[in-house]
Structures are given as structure tokens and as C-alpha cells.
N, C-alpha and C positions, 0 to 999 in steps of 0.2 A: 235219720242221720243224727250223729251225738257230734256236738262238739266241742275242741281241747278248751282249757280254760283259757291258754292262749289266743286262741279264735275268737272267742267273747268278750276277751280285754280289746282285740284289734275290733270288733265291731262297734263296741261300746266308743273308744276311744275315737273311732271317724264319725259315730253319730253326735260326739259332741262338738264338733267342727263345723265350720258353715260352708256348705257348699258354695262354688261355683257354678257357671252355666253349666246346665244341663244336670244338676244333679252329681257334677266330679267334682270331689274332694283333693285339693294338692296334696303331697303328703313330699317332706324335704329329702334331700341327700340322702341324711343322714340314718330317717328311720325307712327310709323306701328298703332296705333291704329286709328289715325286718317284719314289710307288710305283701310286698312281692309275693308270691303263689305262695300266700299260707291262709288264704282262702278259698271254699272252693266256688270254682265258673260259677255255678249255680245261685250262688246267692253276693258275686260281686266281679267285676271286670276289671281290669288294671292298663295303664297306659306311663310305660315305661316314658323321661324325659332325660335331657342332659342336666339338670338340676332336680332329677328324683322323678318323681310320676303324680300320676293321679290315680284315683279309685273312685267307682261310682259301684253303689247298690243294684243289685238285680229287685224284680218288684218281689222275691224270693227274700233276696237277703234285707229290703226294708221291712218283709215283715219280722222275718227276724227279729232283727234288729230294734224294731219297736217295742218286741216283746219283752226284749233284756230290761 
């Protein structure tokens, strides 16, 4: 799997956030649309909210993620 440079600005960008419980990331209003299904399942899950959502890592996409 290769991914867009935009995929690795959005991983890069929640891994430098500090999680909440459980390992989920808030993410605002404003950028939730732009982080919403433009990752794939596999290496992170999403939880839409009325003030934007959250996103947490799959143990896929932390390793990812750690790589970048």
C-alpha cells in the first residue's frame, strides 16, 4: 500500500496531538472534513461528533505512523 502525500501530512499531523482516552485524537469542526475517510480502515478509525470527531490509530496505522 503507497500513500498520497496527503495521507502522511494527516498522520503526521494526529501524531503530533496528544491523545485522549483510549488512544482518540479530537480533531475540530473545522478540519474534520478534511480528515474524515481520507484514511484507510486499516490503519485508523474515525468517530464522527456534533463538534467534529475523533480519530484513533489502528496498531497498523501506529506503525505507520511511527515510521513517518
Amino acid at each position: 500500500m503507497s500513500l498520497t502525500s496527503k495521507q502522511t501530512d494527516i498522520l503526521r499531523l494526529i501524531q503530533r496531538s496528544k491523545p485522549e482516552d483510549d488512544g482518540w485524537y479530537r480533531v475540530s469542526k473545522v478540519v474534520w472534513p478534511l480528515v474524515n475517510g481520507m484514511l484507510p480502515a486499516d490503519l485508523a478509525e474515525t468517530r464522527a461528533t456534533d463538534d467534529g470527531g475523533f480519530i484513533r490509530f489502528t496498531d497498523r496505522g501506529q506503525a505507520v505512523a511511527d515510521y513517518l
